[in-house]
C-alpha positions as a Markdown table, in Angstrom:
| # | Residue | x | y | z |
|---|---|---|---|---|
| 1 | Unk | 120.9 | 187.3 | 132.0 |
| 2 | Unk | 121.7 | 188.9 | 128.8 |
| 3 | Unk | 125.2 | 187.6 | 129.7 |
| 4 | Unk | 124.5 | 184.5 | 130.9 |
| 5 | Unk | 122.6 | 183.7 | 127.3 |
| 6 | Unk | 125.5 | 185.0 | 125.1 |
| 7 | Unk | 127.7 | 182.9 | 126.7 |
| 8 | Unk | 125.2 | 180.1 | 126.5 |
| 9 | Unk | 125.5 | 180.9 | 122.8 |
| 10 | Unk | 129.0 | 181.2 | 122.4 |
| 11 | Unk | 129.8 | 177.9 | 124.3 |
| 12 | Unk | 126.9 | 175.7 | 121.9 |
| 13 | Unk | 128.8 | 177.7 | 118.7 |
| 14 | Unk | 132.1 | 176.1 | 120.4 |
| 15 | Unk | 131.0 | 173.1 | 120.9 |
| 16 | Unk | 129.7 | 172.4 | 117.7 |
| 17 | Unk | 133.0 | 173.8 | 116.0 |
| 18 | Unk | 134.5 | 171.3 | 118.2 |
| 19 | Unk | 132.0 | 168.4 | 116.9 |
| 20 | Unk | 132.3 | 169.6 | 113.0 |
| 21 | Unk | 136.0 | 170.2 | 112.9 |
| 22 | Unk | 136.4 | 166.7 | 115.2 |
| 23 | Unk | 133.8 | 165.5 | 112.2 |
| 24 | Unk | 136.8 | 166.5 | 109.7 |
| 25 | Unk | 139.4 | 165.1 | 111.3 |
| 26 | Unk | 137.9 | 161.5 | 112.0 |
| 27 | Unk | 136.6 | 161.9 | 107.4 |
| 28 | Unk | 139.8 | 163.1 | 106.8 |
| 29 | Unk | 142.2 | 160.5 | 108.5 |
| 30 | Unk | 139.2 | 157.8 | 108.4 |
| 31 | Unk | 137.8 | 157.8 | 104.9 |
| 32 | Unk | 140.5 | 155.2 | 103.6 |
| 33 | Unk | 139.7 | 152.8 | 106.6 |
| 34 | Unk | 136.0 | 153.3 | 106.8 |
| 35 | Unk | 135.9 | 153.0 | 102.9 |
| 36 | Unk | 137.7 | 150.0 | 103.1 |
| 37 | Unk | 135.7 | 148.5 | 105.9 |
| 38 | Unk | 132.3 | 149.1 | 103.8 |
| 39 | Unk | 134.3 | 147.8 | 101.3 |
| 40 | Unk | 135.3 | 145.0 | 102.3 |
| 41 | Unk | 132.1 | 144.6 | 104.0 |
| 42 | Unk | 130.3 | 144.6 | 100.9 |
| 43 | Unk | 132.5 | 142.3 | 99.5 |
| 44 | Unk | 132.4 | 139.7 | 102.2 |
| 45 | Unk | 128.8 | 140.3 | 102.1 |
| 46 | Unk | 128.7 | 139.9 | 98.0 |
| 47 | Unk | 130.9 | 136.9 | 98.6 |
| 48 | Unk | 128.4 | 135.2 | 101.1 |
| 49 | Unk | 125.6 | 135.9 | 98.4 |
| 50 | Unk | 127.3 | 134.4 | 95.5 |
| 51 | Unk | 129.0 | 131.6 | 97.7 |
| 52 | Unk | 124.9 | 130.7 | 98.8 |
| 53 | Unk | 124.0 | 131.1 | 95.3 |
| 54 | Unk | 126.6 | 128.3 | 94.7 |
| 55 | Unk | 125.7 | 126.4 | 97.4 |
| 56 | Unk | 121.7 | 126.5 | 96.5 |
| 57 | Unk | 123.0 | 125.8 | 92.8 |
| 58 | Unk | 124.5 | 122.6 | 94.2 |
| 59 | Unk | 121.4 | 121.7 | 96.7 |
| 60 | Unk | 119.1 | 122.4 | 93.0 |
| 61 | Unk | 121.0 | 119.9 | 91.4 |
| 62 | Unk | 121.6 | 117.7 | 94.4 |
| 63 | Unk | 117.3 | 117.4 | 94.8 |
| 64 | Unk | 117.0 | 116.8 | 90.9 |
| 65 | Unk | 119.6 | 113.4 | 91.5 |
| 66 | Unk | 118.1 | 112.3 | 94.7 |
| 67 | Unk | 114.6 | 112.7 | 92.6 |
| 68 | Unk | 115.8 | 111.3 | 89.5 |
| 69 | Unk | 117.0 | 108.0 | 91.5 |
| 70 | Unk | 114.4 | 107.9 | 93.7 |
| 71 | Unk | 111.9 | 108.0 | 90.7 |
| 72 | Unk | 114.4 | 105.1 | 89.2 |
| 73 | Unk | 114.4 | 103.0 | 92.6 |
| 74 | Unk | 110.6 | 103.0 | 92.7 |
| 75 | Unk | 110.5 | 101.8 | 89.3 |
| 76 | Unk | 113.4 | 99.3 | 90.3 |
| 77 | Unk | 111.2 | 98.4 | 92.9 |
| 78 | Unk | 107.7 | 98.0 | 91.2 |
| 79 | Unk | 109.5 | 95.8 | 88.7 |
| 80 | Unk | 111.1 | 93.6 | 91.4 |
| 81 | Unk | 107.3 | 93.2 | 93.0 |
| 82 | Unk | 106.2 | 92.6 | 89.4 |
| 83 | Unk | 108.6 | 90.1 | 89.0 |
| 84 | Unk | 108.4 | 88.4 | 92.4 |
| 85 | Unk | 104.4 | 87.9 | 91.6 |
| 86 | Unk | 105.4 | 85.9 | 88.2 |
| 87 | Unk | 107.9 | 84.0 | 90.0 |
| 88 | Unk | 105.3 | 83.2 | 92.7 |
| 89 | Unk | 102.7 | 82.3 | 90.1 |
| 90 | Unk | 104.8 | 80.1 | 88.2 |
| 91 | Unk | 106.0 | 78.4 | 91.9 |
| 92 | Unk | 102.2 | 77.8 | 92.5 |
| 93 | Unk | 101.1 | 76.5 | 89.0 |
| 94 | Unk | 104.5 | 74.2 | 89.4 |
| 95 | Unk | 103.4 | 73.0 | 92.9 |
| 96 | Unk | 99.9 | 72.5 | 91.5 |
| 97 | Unk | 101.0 | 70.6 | 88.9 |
| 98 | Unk | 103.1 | 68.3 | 90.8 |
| 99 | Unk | 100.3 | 67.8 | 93.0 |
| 100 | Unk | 98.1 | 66.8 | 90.6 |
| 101 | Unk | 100.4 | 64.5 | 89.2 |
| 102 | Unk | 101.2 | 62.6 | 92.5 |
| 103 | Unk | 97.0 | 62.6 | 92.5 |
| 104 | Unk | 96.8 | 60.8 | 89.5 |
| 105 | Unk | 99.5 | 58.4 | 90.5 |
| 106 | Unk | 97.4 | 57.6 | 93.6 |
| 107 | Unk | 94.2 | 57.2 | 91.8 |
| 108 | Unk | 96.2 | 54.8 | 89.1 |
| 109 | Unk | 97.3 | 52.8 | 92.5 |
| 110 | Unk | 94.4 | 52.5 | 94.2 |
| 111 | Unk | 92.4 | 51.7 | 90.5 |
| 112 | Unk | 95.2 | 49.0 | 90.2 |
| 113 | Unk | 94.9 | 47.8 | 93.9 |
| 114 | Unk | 91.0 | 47.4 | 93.7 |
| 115 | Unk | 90.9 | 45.7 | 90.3 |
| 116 | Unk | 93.5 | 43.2 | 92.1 |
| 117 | Unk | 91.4 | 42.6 | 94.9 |
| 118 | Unk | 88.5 | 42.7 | 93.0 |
| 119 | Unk | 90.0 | 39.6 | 91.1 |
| 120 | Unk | 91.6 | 38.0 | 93.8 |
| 121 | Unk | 88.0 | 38.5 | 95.6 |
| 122 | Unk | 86.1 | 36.9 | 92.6 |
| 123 | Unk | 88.7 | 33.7 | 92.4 |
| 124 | Unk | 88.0 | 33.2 | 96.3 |
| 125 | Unk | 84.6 | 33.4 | 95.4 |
| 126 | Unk | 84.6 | 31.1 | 92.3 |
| 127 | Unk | 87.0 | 29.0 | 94.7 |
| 128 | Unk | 84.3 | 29.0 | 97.8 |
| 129 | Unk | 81.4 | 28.4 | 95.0 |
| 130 | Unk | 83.0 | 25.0 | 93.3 |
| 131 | Unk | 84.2 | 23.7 | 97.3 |
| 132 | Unk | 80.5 | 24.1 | 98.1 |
| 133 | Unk | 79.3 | 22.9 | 95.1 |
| 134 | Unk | 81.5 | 19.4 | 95.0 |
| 135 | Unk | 80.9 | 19.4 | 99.0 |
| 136 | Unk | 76.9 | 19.2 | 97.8 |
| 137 | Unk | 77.5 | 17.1 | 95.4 |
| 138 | Unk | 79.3 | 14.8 | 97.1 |
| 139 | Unk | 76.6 | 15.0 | 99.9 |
| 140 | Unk | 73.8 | 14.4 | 97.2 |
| 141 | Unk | 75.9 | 11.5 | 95.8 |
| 142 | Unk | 76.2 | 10.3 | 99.7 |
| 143 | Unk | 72.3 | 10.7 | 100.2 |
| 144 | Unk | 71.4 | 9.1 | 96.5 |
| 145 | Unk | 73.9 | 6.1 | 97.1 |
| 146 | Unk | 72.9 | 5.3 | 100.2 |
| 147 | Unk | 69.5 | 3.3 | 98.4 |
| 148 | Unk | 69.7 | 0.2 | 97.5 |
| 149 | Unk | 68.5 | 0.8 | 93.9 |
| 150 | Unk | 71.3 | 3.6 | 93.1 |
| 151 | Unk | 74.1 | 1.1 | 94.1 |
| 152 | Unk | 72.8 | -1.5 | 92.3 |
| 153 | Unk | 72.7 | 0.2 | 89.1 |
| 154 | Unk | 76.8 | 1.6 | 90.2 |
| 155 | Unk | 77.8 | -1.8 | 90.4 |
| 156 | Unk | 76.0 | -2.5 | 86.8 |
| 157 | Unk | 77.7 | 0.3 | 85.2 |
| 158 | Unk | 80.9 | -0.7 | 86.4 |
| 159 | Unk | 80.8 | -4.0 | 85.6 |
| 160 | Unk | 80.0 | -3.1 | 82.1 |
| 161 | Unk | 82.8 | -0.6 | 81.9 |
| 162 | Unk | 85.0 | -3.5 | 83.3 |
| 163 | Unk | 84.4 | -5.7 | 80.4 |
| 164 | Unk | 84.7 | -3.1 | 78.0 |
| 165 | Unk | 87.8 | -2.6 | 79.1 |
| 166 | Unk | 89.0 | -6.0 | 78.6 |
């Protein structure tokens, strides 16, 4: 077995020769092309870094413009509703003045229409008063001439007018 452990030995001291000088040969012909794949690894990676710096840069900026004119349209906006509420004031006082105006007008009209009937009422009535007062006086006359006395004394008087007149 002595044997059989030597060359156990001998074959693990090949092998790794075989693995360190294999080691040697893949530094020595791959340094350049490793060293320029970490290279350029590094580099692509350094790249993406600065190219997300740039891009966070522009996205910084970007959010302070969008917030800047946001801030300005809700200003924009609060003056707008500001100015809407003036306009809808002065629309009301406007529409309340011209109602109050067509108001007065009416009351004017209707103060005008019942001062004319009011006269027009107080002539019929002055109109109906004198009818029946010459329709009674007329009857009283009728009544008082119908004695014999009262038509003597007309027939006096106009006798006497009669020869005055003459």
């Amino acid at each position: 077995m002595a044997m059989a452990e030597g060359h156990h030995t001998l074959e693990l001291l090949w092998k790794g020769i075989n693995i360190l000088l294999f080691l040697a040969i893949v530094y020595y012909f791959g340094r350049k092309p490793v060293g320029e794949a970490f290279r350029s690894f590094f580099l692509k990676l350094t790249e993406g870094l600065e190219e997300s710096e740039r891009e966070l840069k522009h996205a910084k900026e970007a959010l302070e413009k969008a917030k800047l004119e946001y801030e300005d349209a809700k200003r924009r906006h609060a003056e707008q509703i500001e100015l809407a509420e003036k306009t809808a004031q002065q629309m009301k006082e406007e529409e309340i003045r011209k109602v109050n105006e067509i108001i007065d007008r009416i009351k004017e009209k209707a103060r005008e229409s019942i001062e004319l009937e009011t006269k027009k009422a107080k002539e019929e009535l002055l109109r109906y008063g004198m009818q029946k007062a010459k329709e009674l006086a007329i009857k009283k006359l009728m009544e008082d001439f119908q004695s014999p006395d009262m038509q003597k004394r007309y027939i006096e008087k106009s006798i006497k007018k009669m020869e005055a007149n003459q």
